[in-house]
VOGU-3710 file (C-alpha; in Angstrom, 3 decimals, decimal comma):
1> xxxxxxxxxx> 103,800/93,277/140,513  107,126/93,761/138,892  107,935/95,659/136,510  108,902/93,697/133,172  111,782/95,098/131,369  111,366/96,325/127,682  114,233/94,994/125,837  115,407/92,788/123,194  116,186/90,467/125,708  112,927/90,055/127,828
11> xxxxxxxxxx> 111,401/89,953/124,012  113,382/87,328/123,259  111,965/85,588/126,652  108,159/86,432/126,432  106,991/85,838/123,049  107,238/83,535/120,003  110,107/84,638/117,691  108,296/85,640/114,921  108,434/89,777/114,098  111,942/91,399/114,075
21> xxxxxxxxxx> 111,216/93,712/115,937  113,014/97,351/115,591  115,488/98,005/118,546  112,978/100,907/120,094  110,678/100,947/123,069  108,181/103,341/122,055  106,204/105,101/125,282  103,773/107,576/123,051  103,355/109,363/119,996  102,925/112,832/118,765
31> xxxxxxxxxx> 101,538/114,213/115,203  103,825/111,906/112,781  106,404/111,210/115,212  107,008/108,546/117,784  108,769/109,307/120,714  110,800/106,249/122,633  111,559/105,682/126,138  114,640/107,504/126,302  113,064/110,810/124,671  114,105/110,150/121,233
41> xxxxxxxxxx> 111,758/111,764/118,766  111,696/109,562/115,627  109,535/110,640/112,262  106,997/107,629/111,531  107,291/107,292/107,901  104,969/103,914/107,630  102,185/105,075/110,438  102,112/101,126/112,290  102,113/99,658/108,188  99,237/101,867/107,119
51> xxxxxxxxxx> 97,110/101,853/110,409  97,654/105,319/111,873  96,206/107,568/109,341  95,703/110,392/111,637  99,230/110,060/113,324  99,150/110,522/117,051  97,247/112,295/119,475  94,491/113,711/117,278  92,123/115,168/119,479  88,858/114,671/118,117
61> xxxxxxxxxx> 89,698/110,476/117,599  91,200/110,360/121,428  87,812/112,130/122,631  85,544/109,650/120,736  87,427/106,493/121,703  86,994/108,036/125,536  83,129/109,177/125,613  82,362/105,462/123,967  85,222/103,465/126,511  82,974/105,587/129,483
71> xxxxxxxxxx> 79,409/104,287/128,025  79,988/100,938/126,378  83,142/99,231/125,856  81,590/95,403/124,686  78,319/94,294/124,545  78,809/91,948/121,528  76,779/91,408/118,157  73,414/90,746/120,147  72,378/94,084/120,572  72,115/97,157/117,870
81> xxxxxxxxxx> 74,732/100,038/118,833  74,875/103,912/117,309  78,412/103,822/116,484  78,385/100,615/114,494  74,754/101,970/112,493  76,310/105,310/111,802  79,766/103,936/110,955  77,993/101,601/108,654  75,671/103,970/107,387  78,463/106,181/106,398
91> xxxxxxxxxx> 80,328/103,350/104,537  77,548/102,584/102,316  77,003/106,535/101,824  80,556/106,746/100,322  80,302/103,444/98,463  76,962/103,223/97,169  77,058/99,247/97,736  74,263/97,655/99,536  75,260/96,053/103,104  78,215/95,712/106,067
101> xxxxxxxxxx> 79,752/93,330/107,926  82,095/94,183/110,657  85,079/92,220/111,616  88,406/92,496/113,700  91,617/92,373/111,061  92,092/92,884/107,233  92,450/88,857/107,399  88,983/88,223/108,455  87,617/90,676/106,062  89,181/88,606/103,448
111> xxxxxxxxxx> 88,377/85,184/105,234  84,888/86,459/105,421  84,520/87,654/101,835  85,562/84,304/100,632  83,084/82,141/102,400  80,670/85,065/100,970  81,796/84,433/97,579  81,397/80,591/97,757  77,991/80,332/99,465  76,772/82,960/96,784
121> xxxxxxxxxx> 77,869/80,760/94,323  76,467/77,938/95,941  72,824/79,403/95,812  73,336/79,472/92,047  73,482/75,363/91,945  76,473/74,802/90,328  78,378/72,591/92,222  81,815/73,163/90,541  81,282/77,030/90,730  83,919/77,605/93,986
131> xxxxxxxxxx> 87,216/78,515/92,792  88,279/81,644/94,509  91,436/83,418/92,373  94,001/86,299/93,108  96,513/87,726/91,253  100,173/87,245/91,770  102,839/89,428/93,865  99,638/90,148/95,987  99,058/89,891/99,832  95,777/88,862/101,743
141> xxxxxxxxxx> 97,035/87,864/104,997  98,232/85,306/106,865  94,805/82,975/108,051  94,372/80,012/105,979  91,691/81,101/103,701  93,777/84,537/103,042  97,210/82,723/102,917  96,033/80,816/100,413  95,685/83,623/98,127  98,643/85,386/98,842
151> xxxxxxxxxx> 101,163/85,084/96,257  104,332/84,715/98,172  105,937/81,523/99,274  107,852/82,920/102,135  104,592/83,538/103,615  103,073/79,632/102,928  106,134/77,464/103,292  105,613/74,884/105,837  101,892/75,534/106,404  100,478/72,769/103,586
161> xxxxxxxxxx> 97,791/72,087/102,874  96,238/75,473/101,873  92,631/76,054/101,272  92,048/74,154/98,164  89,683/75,546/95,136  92,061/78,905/95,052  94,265/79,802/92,140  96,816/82,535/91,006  96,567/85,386/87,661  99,675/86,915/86,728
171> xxxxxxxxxx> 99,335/90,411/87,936  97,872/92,671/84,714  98,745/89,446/82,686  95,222/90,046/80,408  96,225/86,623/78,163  96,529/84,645/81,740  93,611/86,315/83,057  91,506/84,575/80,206  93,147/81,245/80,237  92,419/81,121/84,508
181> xxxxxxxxxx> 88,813/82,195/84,835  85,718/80,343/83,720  82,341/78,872/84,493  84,094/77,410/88,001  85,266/80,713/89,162  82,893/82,100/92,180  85,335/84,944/92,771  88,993/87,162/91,531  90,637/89,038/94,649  92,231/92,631/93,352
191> xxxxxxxxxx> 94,308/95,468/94,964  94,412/98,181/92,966  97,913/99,152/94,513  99,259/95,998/95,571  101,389/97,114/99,097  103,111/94,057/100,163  103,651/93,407/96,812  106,136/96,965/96,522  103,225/99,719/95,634  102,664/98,314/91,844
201> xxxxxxxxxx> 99,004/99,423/90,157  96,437/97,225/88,288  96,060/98,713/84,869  93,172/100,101/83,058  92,986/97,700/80,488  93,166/94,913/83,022  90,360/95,876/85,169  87,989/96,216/81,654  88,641/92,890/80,454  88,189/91,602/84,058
211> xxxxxxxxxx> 84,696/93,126/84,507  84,235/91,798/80,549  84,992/88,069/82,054  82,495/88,734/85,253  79,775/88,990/82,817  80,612/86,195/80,582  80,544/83,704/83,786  79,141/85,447/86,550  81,706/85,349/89,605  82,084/87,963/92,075
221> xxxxxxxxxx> 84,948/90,828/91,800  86,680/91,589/95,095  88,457/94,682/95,764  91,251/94,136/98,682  91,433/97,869/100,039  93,173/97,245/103,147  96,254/99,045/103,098  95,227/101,076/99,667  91,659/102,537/100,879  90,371/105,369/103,580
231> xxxxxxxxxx> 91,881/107,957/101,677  95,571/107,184/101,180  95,597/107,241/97,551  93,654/110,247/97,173  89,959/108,393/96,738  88,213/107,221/99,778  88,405/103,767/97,883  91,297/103,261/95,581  88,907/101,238/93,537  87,006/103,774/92,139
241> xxxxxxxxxx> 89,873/105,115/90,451  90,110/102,351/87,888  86,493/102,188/87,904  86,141/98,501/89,263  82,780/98,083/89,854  83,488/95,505/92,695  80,742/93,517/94,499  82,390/92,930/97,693  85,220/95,366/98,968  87,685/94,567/102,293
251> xxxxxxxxxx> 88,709/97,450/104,606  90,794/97,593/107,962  94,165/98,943/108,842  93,244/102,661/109,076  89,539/102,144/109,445  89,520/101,650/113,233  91,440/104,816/113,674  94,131/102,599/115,512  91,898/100,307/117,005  91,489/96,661/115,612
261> xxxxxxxxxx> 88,394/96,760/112,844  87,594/95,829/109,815  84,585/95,742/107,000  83,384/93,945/104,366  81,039/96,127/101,901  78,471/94,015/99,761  76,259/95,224/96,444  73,296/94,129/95,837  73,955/91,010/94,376  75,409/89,160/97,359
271> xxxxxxxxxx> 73,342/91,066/99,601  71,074/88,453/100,852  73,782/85,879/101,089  74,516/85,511/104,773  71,575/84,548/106,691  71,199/84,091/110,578  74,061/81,822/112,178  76,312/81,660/109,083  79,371/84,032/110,051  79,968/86,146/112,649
281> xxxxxxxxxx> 82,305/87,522/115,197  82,367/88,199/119,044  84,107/91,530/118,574  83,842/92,721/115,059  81,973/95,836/115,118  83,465/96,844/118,634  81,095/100,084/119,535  84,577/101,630/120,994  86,199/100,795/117,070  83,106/102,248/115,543
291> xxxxxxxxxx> 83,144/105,012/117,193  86,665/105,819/116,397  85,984/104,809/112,479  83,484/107,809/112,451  85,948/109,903/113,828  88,645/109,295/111,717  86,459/109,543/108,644  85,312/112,828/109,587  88,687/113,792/110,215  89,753/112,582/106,731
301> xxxxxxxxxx> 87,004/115,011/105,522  87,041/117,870/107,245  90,526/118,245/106,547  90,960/117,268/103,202  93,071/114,401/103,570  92,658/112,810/100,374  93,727/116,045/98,202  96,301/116,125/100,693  97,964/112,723/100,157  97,925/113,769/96,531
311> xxxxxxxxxx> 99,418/117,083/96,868  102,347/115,375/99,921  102,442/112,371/97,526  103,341/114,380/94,373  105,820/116,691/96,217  107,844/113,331/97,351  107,898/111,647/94,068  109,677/114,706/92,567  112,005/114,857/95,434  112,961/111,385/95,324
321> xxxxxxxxxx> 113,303/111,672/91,441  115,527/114,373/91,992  117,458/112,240/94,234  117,668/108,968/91,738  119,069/111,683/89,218  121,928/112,257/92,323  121,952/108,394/93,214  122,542/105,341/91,531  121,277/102,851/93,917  117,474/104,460/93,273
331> xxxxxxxxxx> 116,110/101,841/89,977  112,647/103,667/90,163  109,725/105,413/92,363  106,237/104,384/92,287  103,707/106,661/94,146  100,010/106,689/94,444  98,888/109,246/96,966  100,388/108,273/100,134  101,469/104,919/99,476  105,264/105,330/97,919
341> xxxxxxxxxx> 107,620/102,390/96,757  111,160/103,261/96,340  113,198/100,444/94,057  117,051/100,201/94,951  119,545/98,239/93,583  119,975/95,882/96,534  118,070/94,169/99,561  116,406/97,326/100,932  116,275/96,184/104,696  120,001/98,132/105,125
351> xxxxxxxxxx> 118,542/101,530/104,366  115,719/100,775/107,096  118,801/100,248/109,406  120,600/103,038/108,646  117,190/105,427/108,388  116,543/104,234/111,749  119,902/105,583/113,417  119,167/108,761/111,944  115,707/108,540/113,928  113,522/108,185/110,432
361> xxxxxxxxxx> 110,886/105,307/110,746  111,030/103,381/107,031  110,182/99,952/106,231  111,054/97,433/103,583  109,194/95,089/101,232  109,312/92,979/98,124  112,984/93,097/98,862  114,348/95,664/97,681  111,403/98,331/97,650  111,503/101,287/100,327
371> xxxxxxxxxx> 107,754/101,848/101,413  106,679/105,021/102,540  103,325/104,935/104,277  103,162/107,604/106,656  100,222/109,483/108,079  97,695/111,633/105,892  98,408/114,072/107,971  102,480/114,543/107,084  103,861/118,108/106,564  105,802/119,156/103,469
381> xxxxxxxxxx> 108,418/119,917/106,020  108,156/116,189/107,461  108,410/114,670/104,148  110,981/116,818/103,523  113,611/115,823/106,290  112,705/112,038/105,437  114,288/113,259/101,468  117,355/114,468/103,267  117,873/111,612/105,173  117,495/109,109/102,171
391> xxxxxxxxxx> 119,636/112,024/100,242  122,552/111,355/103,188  122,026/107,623/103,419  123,027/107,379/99,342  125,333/109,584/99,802  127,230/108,109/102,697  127,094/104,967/100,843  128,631/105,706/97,614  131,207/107,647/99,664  132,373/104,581/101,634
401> xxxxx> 131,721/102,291/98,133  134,129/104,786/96,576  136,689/104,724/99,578  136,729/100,889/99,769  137,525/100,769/95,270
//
């Protein structure tokens, strides 16, 4: 067979035009850095958007994704399998909710918790009780049941009609938050640190009055912890840190260890919803997945991940702060554990460019936010050299801004 080029061009040939893609053919990766196919070492500051929480290469996830590829790569949902139980198991051990359902993609956690929320409403009798909120500047994903309650247009636009029954909060807006819900609303969608939306937190006060409303007409809170959960804020869930109470929580991205899967996590009062034949998936709950999600949990605890992200986190706040004291083009930082938005004064996609030539992995969002999602497992020293190559890239600019005057 021959051998298909990896370049721009043959891209631009094979596949629908729809990621712009960075100019790198990556061949492997090792700790927090990827390595492309010319040799060049480049530090992964946004670990494949959240995914790769253990970088690259860890030994112990590589040796349970092998032993379970050489016993049992598929057998599908039919049978019971010891990685899915114990992955399960271990999910509503650090949760305390009730039941699991395994799926493929943060999207089908979300599609899945919506047709949870609306058939739980259902069994109440009220047949107006199926609108399904979120809050604004959020993201779901990109199905139809999750695009419709994602906030932006640019994600929407030409893909009318939506999922109809769904409806929009202003983010931490408590007076809109009261005027939206009522006796129709089966469910609210939350992320405690919206991502997509530029790393921006739900408040305290926000998340009271919301659990207030939830008793006053009985719908369903669910927590979005895609990107935000499996330690990267510091708390296994990023929930628990506003005290949320939710009854159905989404996890993916990381959760797989690299390897497509996803879970929705139930209390007790949806837990009889789903009965035999009413969702499902052929590969949610992979046994090769599973077994990686144990590994990567166990990873996260045995070497304290989560106080980790906090203690990496902190240490690049302050540095960037003392950068945005140096640099004008830095508006403001906003860091939760691992998850770090960086505000500039312009489109933000430029810096990615320039960050990129200086072999630092970044990404951009909400326009002009820098996001900063690398692996748990990032060294002072690794955070450190992405600060000094933000600290050049302001400085290079305001040199050639002051040349050009």
């Amino acid at each position: 067979m021959k051998r298909v080029a990896v370049n721009q061009e043959t891209e631009k040939e094979l596949f629908f035009h729809n990621y712009a893609r960075l100019p790198i053919a990556v061949t492997h990766g090792e700790g927090g850095w990827l390595v492309s196919d010319d040799g060049t070492r480049y530090l992964d500051m946004i670990a494949g958007i959240g995914v790769n929480a253990l970088g690259y290469g860890d030994k112990r996830l590589v040796d349970a994704i092998s032993s379970q590829a050489a016993k049992l790569i598929h057998v599908s949902n039919l049978f019971m399998m010891e990685p899915q139980f114990e992955l399960a198991a271990k999910l509503l051990s650090l949760s305390g909710l009730s039941k699991v359902f395994f799926a493929n993609s943060g999207t089908e956690a979300i599609e899945a918790a919506i047709k949870i929320a609306r058939k739980w409403a259902a069994q109440g009798g009220d047949e107006e009780k199926k609108e399904v909120l979120s809050l604004s500047n959020c993201f779901h994903g990109r199905t139809y049941g999750a695009l419709s309650l994602t906030a932006k247009a640019k994600y929407s636009d030409g893909f009318d009609p939506l999922l109809p029954g769904t409806g929009m909060i202003a983010f931490n807006d408590i007076a809109d938050l009261e005027a939206k819900v009522s006796g129709k609303t089966a469910a609210v969608f939350i992320e405690v640190v919206q991502g997509e939306g530029g790393i921006h937190h739900i408040s305290q006060p926000f998340i009271d009055r919301l659990k207030e409303l939830r008793e006053q007409y009985n719908f369903l809170i669910v927590a979005d912890d895609i990107q935000a959960g499996c330690g990267r804020t510091g708390t296994f869930f990023s929930y628990t840190q506003v005290n949320a109470d939710p009854d159905l929580v989404c996890l993916a991205k990381p959760l797989g260890g690299g390897l497509p899967l996803s879970a929705v996590i139930g209390s007790e009062k949806v837990a009889n919803v789903l009965t035999y034949g009413n969702h499902g998936t052929t590969f949610g709950g992979n046994p090769v997945a599973c077994a990686a999600g144990v590994a990567m949990i166990k990873a996260i605890e045995e070497d304290n991940l989560m106080e980790h992200a906090l203690e990496i986190g902190s240490f690049i706040n302050d540095e960037v702060q003392k950068l945005a004291a140096k640099h004008l083009q830095i508006l403001e930082i906003r860091q939760y554990g691992l998850m770090v938005g960086i505000t500039v004064d312009k489109e933000a996609k430029p810096y990615v460019v320039k960050a990129l030539e200086k072999h630092v992995i970044l990404n951009a969002t909400s326009v002009n936010v820098i996001r900063l999602l690398p692996p748990l497992t990032i060294s002072r020293e690794e955070a450190q050299h992405c600060i000094t190559v933000l600290d050049e890239i302001f400085t290079e600019e305001a040199a050639t801004a002051e040349q050009s005057c």
